[in-house]
Structure formats: structure tokens, C-alpha cells
C-alpha positions as a Markdown table, in Angstrom:
| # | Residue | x | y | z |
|---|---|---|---|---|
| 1 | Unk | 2.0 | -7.0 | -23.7 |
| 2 | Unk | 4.9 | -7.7 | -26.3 |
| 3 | Unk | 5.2 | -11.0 | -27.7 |
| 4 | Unk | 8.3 | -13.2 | -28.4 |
| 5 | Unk | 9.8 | -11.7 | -31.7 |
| 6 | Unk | 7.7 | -8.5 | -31.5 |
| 7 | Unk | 9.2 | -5.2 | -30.7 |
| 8 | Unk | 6.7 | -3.0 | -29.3 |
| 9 | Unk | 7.1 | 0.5 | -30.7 |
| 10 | Unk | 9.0 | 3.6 | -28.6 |
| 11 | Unk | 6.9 | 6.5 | -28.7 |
| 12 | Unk | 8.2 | 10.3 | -27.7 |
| 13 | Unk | 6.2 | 12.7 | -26.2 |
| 14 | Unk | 4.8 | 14.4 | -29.1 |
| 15 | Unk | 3.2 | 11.4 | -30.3 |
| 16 | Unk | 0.6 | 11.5 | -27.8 |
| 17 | Unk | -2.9 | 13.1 | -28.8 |
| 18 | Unk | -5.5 | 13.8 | -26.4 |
| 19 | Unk | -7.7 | 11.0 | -28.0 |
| 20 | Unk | -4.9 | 8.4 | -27.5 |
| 21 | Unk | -4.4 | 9.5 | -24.1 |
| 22 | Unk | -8.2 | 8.9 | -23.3 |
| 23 | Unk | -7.7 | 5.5 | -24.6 |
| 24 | Unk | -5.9 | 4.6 | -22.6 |
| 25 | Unk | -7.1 | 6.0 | -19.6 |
| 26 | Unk | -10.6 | 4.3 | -20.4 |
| 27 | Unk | -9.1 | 1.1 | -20.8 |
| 28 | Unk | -6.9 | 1.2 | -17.6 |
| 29 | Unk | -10.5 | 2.9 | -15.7 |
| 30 | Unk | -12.6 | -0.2 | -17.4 |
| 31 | Unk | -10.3 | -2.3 | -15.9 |
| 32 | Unk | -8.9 | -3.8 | -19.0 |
| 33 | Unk | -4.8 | -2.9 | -18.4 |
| 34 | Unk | -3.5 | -1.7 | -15.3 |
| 35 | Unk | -1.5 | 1.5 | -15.8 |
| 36 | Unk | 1.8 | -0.9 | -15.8 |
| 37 | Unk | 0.4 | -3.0 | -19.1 |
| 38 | Unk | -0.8 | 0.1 | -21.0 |
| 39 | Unk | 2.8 | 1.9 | -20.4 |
| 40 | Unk | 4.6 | -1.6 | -21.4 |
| 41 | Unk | 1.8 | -2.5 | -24.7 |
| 42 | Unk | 1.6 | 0.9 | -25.8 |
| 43 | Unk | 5.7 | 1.8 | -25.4 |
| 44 | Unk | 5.1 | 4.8 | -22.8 |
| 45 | Unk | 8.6 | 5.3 | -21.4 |
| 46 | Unk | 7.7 | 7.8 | -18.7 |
| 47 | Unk | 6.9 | 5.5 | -15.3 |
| 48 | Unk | 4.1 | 7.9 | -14.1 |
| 49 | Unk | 3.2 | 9.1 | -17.6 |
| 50 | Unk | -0.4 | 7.2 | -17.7 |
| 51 | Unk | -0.8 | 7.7 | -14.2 |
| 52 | Unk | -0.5 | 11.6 | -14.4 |
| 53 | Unk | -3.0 | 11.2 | -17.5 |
| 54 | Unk | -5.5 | 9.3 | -15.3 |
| 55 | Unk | -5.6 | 12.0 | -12.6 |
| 56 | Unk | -5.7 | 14.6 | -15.4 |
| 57 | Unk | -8.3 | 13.1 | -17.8 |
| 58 | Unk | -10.0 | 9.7 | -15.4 |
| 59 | Unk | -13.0 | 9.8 | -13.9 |
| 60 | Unk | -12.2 | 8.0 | -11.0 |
| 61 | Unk | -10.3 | 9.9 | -7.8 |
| 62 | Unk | -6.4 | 9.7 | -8.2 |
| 63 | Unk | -6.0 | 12.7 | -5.6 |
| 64 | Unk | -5.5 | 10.2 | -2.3 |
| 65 | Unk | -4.1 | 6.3 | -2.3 |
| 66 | Unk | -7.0 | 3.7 | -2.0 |
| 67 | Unk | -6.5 | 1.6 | 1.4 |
| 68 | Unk | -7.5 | -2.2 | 0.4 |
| 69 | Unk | -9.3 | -3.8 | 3.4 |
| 70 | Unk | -8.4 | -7.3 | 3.7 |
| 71 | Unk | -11.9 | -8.3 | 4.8 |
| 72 | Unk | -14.4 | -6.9 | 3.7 |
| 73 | Unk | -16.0 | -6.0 | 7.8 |
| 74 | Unk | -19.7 | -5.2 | 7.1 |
| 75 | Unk | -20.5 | -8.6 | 5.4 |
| 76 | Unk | -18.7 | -10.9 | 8.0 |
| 77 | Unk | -20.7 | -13.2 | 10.0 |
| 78 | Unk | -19.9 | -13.3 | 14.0 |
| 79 | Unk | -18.5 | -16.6 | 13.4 |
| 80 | Unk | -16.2 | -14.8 | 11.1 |
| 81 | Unk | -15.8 | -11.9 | 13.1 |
| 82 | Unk | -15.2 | -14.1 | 16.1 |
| 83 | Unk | -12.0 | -15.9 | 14.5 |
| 84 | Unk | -11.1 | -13.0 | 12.8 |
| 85 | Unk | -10.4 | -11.1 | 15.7 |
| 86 | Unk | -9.1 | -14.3 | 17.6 |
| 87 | Unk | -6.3 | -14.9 | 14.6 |
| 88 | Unk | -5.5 | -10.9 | 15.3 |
| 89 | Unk | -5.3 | -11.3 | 18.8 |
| 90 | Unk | -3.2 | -14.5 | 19.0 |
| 91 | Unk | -0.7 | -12.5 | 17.0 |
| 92 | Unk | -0.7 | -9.8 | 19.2 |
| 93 | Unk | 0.1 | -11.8 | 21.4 |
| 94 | Unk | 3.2 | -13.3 | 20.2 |
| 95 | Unk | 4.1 | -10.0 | 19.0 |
| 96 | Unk | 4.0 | -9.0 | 22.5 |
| 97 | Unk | 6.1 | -12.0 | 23.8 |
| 98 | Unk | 8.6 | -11.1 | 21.2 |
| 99 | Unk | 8.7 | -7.5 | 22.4 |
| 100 | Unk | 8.9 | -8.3 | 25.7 |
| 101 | Unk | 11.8 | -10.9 | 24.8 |
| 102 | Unk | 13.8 | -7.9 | 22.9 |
| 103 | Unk | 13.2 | -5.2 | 26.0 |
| 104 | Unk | 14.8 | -8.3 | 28.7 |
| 105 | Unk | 17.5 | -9.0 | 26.3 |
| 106 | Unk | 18.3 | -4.8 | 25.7 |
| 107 | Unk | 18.7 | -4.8 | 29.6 |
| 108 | Unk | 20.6 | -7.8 | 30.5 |
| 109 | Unk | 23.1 | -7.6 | 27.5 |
| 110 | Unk | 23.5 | -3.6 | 27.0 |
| 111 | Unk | 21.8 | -2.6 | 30.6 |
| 112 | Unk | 19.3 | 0.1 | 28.7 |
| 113 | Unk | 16.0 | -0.2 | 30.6 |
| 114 | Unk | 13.7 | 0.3 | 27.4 |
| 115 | Unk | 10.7 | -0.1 | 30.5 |
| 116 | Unk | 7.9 | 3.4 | 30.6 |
| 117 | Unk | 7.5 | 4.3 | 33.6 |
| 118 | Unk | 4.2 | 5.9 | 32.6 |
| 119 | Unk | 3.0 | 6.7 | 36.4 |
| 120 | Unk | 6.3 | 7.9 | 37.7 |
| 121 | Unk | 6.0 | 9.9 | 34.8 |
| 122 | Unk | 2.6 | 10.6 | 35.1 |
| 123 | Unk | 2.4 | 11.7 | 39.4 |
| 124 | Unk | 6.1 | 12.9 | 39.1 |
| 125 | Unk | 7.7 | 15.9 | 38.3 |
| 126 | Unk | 8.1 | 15.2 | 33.9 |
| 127 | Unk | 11.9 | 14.9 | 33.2 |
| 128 | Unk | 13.5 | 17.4 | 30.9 |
């Protein structure tokens, strides 16, 4: 990270050796920089330069995107479980009302029947 009256120093892409690109892979892997403040301190001008190093050279798996859970479900309590679930179905919910609201208001206004007819669909002949 640069500091007031500090210019950090523009590198090309012959300046980087293998040893200063493990650097700074170790230090993004130990958790010390995220990929963002190792490309800002170190002045890497590419914006996926140290993330194609860390799939390249990192010890950790790069291939796929990491899904963040926001609870972590396998050391909840059923107390916690219990309002979990009730906050995610009380919004639902009113995501349903809205919905609903939205497919009244495209008929009345526009006359479009957004409405499935999933067993007319389902008994009847399928349209085409």
C-alpha cells in the first residue's frame, strides 16, 4: 500500500523472477495481501497478473470460484436453524406477494396473463 508522498515503483514484465513471483504468491496464500494489495504495493500493472501466478505457482485450488456460505450450517443450533429458516421464509414470502403483485398488475394494465397453466399443460395436448 503506497503512502502519501511515496510513489510506488512501475514494474514491466521482465522484471518479474520466478522467486519474486513466489513471494508474492506466499504472501497473498498466507493471507498477508489479498491479490489486489500485492498488485497495488508491488506496482503489478496487469489486473489478473498475480492471480494467474497463484493458479500457476499456489498451492491452494484456483481452478473453480469458492462459494462463501453465509452460515456456517453444521455448527448451528436448532434454535438457530429454527430462525434461520423462519428469516428465509418470511422473505419468501414477501417475495412472493411482490411476484404475485407484478403478475396482477402485467394483466390488468398490459392484459398478458404471465399465469402457468401447469395442468392444462400437463393433461392437455403441449402447445407448439
Amino acid at each position: 500500500m503506497s503512502t502519501p508522498g511515496k510513489t510506488t515503483l512501475k514494474r514491466t514484465q521482465r522484471d518479474y523472477s520466478l522467486a519474486f513471483k513466489l513471494d508474492v504468491v506466499s504472501q497473498v496464500e498466507k493471507g498477508k495481501l489479498t491479490y489486489k494489495q500485492a498488485q497495488q504495493h508491488y506496482g503489478i500493472q496487469g489486473r489478473s497478473t498475480v492471480l494467474v501466478w497463484l493458479r500457476k505457482h499456489g498451492k491452494l485450488d484456483w481452478s473453480r470460484p469458492r462459494t462463501h456460505s453465509p452460515v456456517s450450517i453444521s455448527s448451528e443450533t436448532p434454535a438457530q436453524k429454527i430462525k434461520r429458516l423462519e428469516r428465509e421464509l418470511a422473505n419468501a414470502e414477501a417475495r412472493n406477494m411482490i411476484y404475485d403483485d407484478v403478475v396482477v398488475l402485467v394483466k390488468n394494465e398490459y392484459g398478458i396473463d404471465l399465469e402457468k397453466k401447469y395442468l392444462a399443460e400437463r393433461f392437455g395436448k403441449p402447445k407448439r
